[in-house]
N, C-alpha and C positions, 0 to 999 in steps of 0.2 A: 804144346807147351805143358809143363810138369803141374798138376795142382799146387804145390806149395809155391811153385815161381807166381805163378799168377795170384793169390794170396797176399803175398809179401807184395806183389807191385800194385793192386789193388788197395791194399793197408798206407801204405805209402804215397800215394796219390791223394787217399782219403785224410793223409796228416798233414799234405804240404797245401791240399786245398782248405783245411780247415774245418771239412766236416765229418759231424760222424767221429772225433775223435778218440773215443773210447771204442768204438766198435773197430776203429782204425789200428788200435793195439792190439786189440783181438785178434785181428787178422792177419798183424802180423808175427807173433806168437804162434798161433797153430799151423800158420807155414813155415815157420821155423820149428816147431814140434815134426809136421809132415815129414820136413827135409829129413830130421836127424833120423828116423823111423825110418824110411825110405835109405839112407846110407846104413844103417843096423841090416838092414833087411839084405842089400845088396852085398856086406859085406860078410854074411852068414852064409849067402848063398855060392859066393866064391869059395868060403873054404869047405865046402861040402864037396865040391867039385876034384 
């Protein structure tokens, strides 16, 4: 499972249980940071190809 997936469902778990909810933003923010880094990355790497 991709780090930023797990991130985001961890964040999200932590918003609908109600704890943790600031750290639950965080989490899900830097998995959504991850993600976009991760598609930047992947998609530099295709056109180098």
């Amino acid at each position: 499972m991709p780090a930023w997936l797990l991130l985001i469902i961890v964040g999200v778990v932590l918003l609908i249980l109600g704890v943790a909810i600031t750290a639950a933003k965080f989490l899900i923010w830097i998995g959504i940071a991850v993600l976009v880094v991760s598609l930047i990355m992947g998609l530099a790497r295709r056109s180098r190809v």
